[in-house]
C-alpha positions as CSV (number, residue, x, y, z in Angstrom):
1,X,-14.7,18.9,37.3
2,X,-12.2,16.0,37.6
3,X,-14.4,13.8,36.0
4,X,-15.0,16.0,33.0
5,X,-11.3,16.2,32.6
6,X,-11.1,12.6,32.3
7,X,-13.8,11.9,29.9
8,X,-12.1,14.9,27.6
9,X,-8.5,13.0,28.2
10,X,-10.1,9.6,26.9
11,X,-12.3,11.2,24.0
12,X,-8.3,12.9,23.0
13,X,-7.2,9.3,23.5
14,X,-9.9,7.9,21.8
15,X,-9.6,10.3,18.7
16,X,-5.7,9.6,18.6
17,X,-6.3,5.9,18.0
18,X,-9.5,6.9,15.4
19,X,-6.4,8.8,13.7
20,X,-3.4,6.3,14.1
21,X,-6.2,3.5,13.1
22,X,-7.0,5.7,9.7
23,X,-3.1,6.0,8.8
24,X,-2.7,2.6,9.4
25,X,-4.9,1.5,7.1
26,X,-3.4,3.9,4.3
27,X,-0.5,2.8,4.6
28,X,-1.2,-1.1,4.3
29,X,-3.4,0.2,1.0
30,X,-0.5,2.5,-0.6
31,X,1.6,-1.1,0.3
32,X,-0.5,-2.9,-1.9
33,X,-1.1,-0.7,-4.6
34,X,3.0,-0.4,-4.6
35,X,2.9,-4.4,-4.6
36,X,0.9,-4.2,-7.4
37,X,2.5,-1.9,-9.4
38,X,5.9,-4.2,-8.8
39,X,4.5,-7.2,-10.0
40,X,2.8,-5.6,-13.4
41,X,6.4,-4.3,-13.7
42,X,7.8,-7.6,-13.0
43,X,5.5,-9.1,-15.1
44,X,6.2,-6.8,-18.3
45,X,9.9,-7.3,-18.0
46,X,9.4,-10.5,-18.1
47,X,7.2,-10.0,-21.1
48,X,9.2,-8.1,-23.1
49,X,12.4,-10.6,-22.4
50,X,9.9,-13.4,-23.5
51,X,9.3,-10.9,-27.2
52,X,12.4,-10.6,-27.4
53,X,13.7,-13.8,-27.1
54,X,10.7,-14.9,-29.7
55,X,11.6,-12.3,-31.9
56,X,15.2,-13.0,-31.9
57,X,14.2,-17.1,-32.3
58,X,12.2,-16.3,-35.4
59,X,15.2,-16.0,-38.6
60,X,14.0,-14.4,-41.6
């Protein structure tokens, strides 16, 4: 009987980590896909200040 407790403690255990593991790895992928998203709005700032300024060069 105390055995069988054991092995049920360390499947918990084992099922805790499978679970913490899982989350981890969400987390680092909704990081990136946030990272992402920053830099193609970084990058279309920087965009549309570059327009601008070419549009603002260009006198007609």
């Amino acid at each position: 009987m105390k055995t069988f407790n054991v092995l049920q403690e360390r499947r918990t255990v084992n099922s805790s980590l499978q679970t913490l593991k899982q989350a981890t790895i969400e987390l680092t992928n909704a990081e990136k896909n946030n990272n992402s998203a920053m830099m193609r709005c970084n990058m279309l700032k920087c965009w549309g200040k570059i327009s601008q300024s070419i549009n603002t060069g260009h006198v007609h």
